[in-house]
Structures are given as structure tokens and as C-alpha cells.
N, C-alpha and C positions, 0 to 999 in steps of 0.2 A: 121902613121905606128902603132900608138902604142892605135890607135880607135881601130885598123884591126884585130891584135893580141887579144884584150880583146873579140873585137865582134865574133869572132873565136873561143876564151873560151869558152864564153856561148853558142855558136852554139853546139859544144859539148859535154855540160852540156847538155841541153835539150835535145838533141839526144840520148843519155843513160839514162835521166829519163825515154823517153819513150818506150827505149828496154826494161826498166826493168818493166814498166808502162805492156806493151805487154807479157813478159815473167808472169806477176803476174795474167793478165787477163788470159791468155793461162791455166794456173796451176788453178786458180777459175773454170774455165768452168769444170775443170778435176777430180774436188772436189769429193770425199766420204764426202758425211755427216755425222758424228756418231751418233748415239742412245745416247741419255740421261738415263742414269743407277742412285740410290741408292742402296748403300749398308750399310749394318748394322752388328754390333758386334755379335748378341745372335738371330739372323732368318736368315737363308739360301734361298738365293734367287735360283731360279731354271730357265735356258731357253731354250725353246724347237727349236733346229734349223732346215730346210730343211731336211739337210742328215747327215750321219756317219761327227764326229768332227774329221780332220787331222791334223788341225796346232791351235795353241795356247799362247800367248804371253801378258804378263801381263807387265805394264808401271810401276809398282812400286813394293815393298814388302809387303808394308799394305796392299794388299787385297790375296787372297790364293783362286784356282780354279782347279776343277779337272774335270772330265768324270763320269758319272752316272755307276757304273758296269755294270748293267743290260740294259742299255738305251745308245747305240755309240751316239748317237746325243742330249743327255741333256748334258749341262753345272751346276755344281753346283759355288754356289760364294759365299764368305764373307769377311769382313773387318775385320780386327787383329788388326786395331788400329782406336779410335774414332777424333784421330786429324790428320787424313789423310788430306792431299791437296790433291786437283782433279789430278785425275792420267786417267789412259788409260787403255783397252786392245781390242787384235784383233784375229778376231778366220776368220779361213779358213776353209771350209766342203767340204766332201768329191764330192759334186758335183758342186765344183768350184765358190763357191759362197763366197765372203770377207766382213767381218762385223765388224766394226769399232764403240768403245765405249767409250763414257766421263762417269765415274767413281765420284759421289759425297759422302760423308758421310749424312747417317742420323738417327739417334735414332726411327722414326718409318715409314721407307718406306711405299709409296703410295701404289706398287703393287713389290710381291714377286717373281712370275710368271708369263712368258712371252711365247707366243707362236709368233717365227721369221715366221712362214710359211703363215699365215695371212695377213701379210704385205704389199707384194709384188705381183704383177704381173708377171705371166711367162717373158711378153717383158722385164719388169722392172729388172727381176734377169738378164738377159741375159747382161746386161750392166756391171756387176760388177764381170765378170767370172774372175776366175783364169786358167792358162792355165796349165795342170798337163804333165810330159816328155811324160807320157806312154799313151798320146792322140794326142800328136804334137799339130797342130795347130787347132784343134776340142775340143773346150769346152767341160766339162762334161757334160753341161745340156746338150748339142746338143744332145748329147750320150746317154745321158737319154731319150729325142724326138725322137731319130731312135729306141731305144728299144721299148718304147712303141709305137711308130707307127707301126715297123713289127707285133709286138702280138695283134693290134689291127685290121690291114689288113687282118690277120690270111691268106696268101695266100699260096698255096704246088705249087711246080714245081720239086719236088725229091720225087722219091716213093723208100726213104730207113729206114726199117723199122723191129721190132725186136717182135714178141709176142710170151708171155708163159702165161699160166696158168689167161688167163683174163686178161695181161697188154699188154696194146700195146705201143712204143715208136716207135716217128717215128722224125726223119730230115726231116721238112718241104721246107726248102731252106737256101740257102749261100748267104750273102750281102756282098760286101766291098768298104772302106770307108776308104782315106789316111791312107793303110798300113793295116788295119785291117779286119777281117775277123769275121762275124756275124750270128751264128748259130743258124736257130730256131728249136728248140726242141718240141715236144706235147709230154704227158701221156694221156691215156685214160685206165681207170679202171674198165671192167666191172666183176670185182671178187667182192662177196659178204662181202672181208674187204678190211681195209683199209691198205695203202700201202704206207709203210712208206721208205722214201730215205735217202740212205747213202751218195752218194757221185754219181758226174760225174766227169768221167777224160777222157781227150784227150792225145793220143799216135801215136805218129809217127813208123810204121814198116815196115818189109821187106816184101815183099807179102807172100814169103813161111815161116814166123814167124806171119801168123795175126789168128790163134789161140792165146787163152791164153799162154803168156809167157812173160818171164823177161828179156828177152833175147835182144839184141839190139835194145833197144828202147826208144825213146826220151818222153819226159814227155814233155807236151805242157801246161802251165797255162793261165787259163781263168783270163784277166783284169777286168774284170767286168762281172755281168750278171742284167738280168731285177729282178730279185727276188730269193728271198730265198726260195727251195722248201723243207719243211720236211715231208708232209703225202698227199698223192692224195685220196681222200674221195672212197666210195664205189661207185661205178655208177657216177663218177664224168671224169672231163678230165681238164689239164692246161697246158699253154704254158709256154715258158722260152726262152731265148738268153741269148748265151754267146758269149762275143767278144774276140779275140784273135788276138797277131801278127799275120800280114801274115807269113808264111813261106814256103819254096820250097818242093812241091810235087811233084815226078818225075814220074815217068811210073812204076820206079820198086818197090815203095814205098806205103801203106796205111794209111791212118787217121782211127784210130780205138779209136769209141768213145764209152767208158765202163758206164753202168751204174747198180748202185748195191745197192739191198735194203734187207730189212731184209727176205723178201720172195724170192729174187732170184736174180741172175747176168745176162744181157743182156750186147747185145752189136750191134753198129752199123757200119759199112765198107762203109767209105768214097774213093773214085777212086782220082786220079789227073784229069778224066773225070770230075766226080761230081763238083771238086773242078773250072775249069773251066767254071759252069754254072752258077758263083755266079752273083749276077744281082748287079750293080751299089745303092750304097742306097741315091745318091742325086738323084733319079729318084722317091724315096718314096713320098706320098702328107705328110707333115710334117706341121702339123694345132697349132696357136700360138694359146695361149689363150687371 
């Protein structure tokens, strides 16, 4: 009896090394690697990442890190103390990418400045996404790959469209995609300046308020878009997407999309028709690198 019991024991001894043996293999397969970093007291290390920097977290107090003012996506670093022990930190960007770092002291680092974009492979980023609320279950980069895929397509199936004085804007087409709604926009400037933009806003109104007015109407913010447009050249043309919650367009209601620049205010009149021809964007060819 008392072989059976002991033999018993170590039956499950061994059975929970090797859960824990599996649990530790499972969490290795799962591994982030970190970057090997020096830092130093009296040179500022500089790292260029992917996209706009959202999250931020430093493992100790000896080292001090901030955001470039002029630059959303450089890291500046330094050490505040030369008897630092290896410490950590991890930074999140804005297109969902997690970068995890070992942190050493040295009096005269190898290299001060890093370029993160270099590194990696589009498949290879794809593995290390962060998944942000106001995407659901659609990575940023993905989001980034339907962006640039529709302005690469460049395809119209909506002839809504707004010209004054040599600028033409036009709604090329509606995509959507878990919940979202993806608007391609073109400029074409055949005025002989240049045409510089203030701003695009999307508005929700009643049909007999889709003149200008302030009057009941819902202000719709774009989550993202493909790019930053500030001046459309002379004789030039660019595209643009912005992606948006879905939301309920009714029969009696308008999507009036404003756009306004130092030369003049346009606008363009979205239907709950229109709004029903958006085309599926897992039907886009969506090419990895």
C-alpha cells in the first residue's frame, strides 16, 4: 500500500512538471523578443518608429523619454543615472505595432539612432499587432492595407462631385468593413495656384437643412484617414480616404461632406441611396509585401 501511494506521488509530480513544462513551452512559442538598446548620460539617443507613437512605458526611473514635438513617431531617450541595472521599456504606435526593449548603460554607445521601419517585413509586423477599440477586430495595419489599396485601385462608381473656379472634388466610392465606412475622396486642380486645405468635415442632416447651416446636425469624426492633405499643387490631383463609424442613414436624412480651403468652400451630398452602394472591402486584392 504504501509502494502505491509514493508511486502515486510522483505520478503526479511528473504530471505537473510537464503542464508546467507545456505551459512554459506554449508562453516561449509566444515570445516578443526585445531590441537591445544603450543608453548614455550626456547623448541623446533618437528612434525612428513605423507610425504616430500612442503608448509609452518605461521599466525604471533611470532612464527619461519623451516624443519629438515636431516628429509624432520619434522617441527621444536618456539615462539619468550611470549605475543603472538593465531595465525595460515598451512603446505601442499608432498602427498597432508593440516594440519591446532591454535597456543597458554605457559611457559610449555603438549607435545613437535607429530607424524601426527598416527591420521588418510587412507579414512580420502583422504578427505583433495591437488591436485598438475604434478598429474592433481589424488590426491598424490591415486598415492601413485597405487604405492604400483603394487609392491604389483608384476605381469611381459614384459620380458625386462638387467644381468651382478649377477645383474639382469628387466621392469616388463607399467601402465597408466590420462596422466601418471608407470614403474615397480625389482633388484635381486645374487653377493656375496652388490650393491649399483647411479642413474636411462630415455631417449628418435633414434633407430640407443640407444647405449650409448649424442647425440640427450631427458632426461625424473621421478615425483615420490615408494621409495628411495640406496644398494640392497647380495642375496636380490626390486622392484621400477616410474611414468612419458606420451609422444610420435614413431616407429623410443627408451625409454632407464639407470641404474648405483658403480659395473657397465646397461641398458634397451623400443619399442613404449612395450610401447603400458601398462595396464590401474584403473583396479588395490586398497585396502583402
Amino acid at each position: 500500500m504504501r509502494f502505491i501511494i509514493t508511486f502515486s506521488l510522483v505520478l503526479m509530480q511528473i504530471m505537473a512538471v510537464g503542464q508546467n513544462s507545456k505551459l512554459h513551452n506554449n508562453l516561449t512559442s509566444a515570445e516578443i523578443k526585445p531590441f537591445q538598446i544603450e543608453l548614455t548620460l550626456n547623448k541623446t539617443t533618437h528612434i525612428l518608429f513605423d507610425s504616430s507613437i500612442r503608448y509609452v512605458d518605461l521599466g525604471s526611473n533611470d532612464i527619461i523619454a519623451s516624443k519629438v514635438e515636431s516628429a509624432e513617431n520619434v522617441l527621444r531617450l536618456k539615462a539619468i543615472s550611470s549605475e543603472i541595472t538593465q531595465t525595460n521599456f515598451t512603446v505601442i504606435t499608432q498602427s498597432g505595432l508593440f516594440y519591446n526593449f532591454n535597456v543597458n548603460y554605457s559611457d559610449n554607445p555603438e549607435n545613437l539612432n535607429y530607424d524601426l521601419k527598416k527591420l521588418q517585413t510587412e507579414k512580420e509586423r502583422l504578427n505583433s499587432n495591437i488591436l485598438f477599440q475604434e478598429f474592433g477586430q481589424t488590426s491598424p495595419t490591415l486598415v492601413d492595407y485597405f487604405l492604400e489599396s483603394i487609392v491604389k485601385r483608384d476605381k469611381s462608381f459614384l459620380n458625386i462631385s462638387d467644381s468651382s473656379f478649377g477645383i474639382k472634388v469628387q466621392l469616388k466610392g463607399i467601402y465597408t468593413q466590420e462596422g466601418k465606412l471608407y470614403f474615397h475622396l480625389s482633388w484635381q486642380n486645374k487653377s493656375n495656384l496652388d490650393y491649399h486645405l483647411d479642413y474636411v468635415s462630415f455631417k449628418l442632416l435633414d434633407k430640407k437643412l443640407s444647405k449650409k447651416s448649424t442647425i440640427e446636425q450631427i458632426d461625424l469624426k473621421p478615425i483615420k484617414s490615408y494621409r495628411d492633405i495640406n496644398v494640392v499643387k497647380s495642375h496636380q490631383s490626390i486622392e484621400n480616404v477616410f474611414v468612419l463609424d458606420a451609422f444610420d442613414l435614413s431616407n429623410y436624412k443627408i451625409l454632407r461632406i464639407d470641404i474648405n480651403s483658403d480659395m473657397l468652400w465646397q461641398s458634397l451630398r451623400v443619399s442613404h441611396r449612395d450610401i447603400l452602394k458601398a462595396k464590401k472591402i474584403n473583396k479588395l486584392a490586398v497585396r502583402y509585401q
